[in-house]
N, C-alpha and C positions, 0 to 999 in steps of 0.2 A: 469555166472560170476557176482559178488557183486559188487554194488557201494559204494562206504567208504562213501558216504553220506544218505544211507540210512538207514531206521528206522529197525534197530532188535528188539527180541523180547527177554524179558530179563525172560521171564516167567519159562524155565530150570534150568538157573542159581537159581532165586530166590526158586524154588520146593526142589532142590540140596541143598541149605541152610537153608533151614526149617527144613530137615533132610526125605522128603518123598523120595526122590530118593535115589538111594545108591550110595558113589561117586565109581570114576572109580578105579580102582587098581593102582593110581600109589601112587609112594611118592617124595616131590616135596624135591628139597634141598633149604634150607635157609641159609639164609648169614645176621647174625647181627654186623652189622657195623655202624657207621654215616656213614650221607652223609655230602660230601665237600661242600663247599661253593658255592653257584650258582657265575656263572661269573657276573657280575652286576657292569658295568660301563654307567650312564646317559648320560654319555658327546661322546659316542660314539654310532653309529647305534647295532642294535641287532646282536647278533653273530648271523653269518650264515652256519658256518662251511664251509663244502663242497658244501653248495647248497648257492640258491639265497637268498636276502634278503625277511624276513618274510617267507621263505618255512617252510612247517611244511606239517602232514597229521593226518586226523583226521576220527575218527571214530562214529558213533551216533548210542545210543543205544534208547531205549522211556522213561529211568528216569537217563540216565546218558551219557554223551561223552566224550571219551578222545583225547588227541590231544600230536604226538611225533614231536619235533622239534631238531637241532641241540642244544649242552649247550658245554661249557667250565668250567674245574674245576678251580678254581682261586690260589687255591695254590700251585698245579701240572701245569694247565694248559694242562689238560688230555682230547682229544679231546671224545665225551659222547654226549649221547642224554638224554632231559628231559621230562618225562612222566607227565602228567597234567591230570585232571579230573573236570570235572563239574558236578552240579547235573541241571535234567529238570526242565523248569520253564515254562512251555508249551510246545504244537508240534512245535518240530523242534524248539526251545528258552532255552540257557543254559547259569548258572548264573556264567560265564568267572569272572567275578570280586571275586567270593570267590571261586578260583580254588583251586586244592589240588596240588601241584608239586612236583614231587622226581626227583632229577639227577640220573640218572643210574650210580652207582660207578663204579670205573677201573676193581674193581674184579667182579662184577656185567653183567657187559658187554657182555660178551662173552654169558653167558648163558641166557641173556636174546636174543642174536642175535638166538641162539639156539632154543629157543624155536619159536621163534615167526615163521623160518624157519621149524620147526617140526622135527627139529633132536631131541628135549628134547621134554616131554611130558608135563613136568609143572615146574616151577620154582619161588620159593616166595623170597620177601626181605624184610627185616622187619630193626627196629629201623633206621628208617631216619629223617632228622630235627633236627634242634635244638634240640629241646624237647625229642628224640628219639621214636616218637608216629605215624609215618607215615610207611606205608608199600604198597608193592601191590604184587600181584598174575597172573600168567599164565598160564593154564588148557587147554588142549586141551580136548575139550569132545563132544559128539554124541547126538544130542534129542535122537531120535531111532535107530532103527539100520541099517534103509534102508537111514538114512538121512547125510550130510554129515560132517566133523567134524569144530567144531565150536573153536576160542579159548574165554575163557572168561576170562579178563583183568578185573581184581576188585583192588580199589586203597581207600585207607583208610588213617585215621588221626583220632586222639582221638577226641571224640566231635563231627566230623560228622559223620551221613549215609554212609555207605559202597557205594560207585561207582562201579558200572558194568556193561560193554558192554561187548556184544557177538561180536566177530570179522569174519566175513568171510574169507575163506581160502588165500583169494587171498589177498585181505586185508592185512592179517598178513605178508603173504609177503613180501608186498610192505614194510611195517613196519621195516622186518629185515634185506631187502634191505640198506632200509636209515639207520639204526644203525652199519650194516657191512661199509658201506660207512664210517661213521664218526669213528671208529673204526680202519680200515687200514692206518687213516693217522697218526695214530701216532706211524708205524713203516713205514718209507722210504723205497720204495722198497718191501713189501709185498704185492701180488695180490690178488684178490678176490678168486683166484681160493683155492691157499694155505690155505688161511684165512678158505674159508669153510671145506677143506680136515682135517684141524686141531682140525676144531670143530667137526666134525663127529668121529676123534679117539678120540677127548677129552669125547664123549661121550659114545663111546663102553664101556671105560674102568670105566665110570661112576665119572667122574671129576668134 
């Protein structure tokens, strides 16, 4: 088992983006949309959603970490988690003050709880921000073939460096744990159990 605090190796991803490796067979669906408004009120403590205050969880990769926390949409008010990225600035040192952030949209959500759970194999979203220039990606993929499957989460903005950690399996997990969490509460009354059964037809059928 993986610890969410340890150092990956981002050496696959980066091979796979040079173009020496070949990528995997799948094709990932995109969704261009804005994103809503981050919730962002000063005069009140940080949302916490369903969890405790400052909960979040986070992943390190050796030139990038991302961090999922609970978000609220502000003009819905659509209960969502928001994905962040940093770039390394030494071992185990990551420059938090120019993070990249996307809210995972309403229609977003599900596929990205999908993926991270491994029912979907990749899933991208693109045009976020203001500016429509932020995106990110989720890839499930293998260094070799004896080894085991990795997700890599790469999260972008114009103007900087691509961000990419590799995520351990269990890792991702925990990830689409906390997003199925924040997710069910904004239907009353829907289980966890439903929630997943839903996303696995949404996915046979290729939704």
């Amino acid at each position: 088992m993986y610890n969410s605090n340890s150092i990956y190796s981002t050496e696959h991803f980066e091979q796979r983006s040079s173009g020496n490796l070949q990528s995997p067979p799948y094709s990932a669906r995109t969704h261009n949309q804005p994103q809503e408004p981050t919730y962002t009120d000063f005069n009140k403590p940080r949302y916490s959603g369903a969890f405790n205050t400052f909960f979040s969880l986070k992943c390190h990769g050796k030139k990038a970490a991302i961090e999922l926390k609970p978000s609220l949409t502000r003009s819905s008010e659509w209960e969502t988690v928001m994905l962040e990225a940093a770039i390394s600035v030494g071992p185990k040192q990551f420059n938090w003050a120019d993070k990249i952030s996307i809210q995972i949209t309403k229609t977003e959500l599900p596929h990205v709880i999908s993926t991270f759970l491994g029912i979907k194999q990749a899933f991208e979203g693109k045009s976020h921000g203001v500016n429509a220039n932020k995106g990110f990606s989720l890839a499930w993929q293998s260094r070799s073939n004896n080894s085991p499957m990795i997700l890599f989460v790469c999260v972008t903005e114009g103007g900087k460096p691509a961000m990419a950690v590799p995520v351990a399996g269990f890792d991702a997990m925990m990830l689409g744990h906390m997003a199925c969490v924040q997710y069910i509460r904004n239907f009353p009354g829907l289980t966890t159990d439903a929630c997943i059964k839903s996303l696995e037809i949404m996915s046979r059928h290729n939704i």
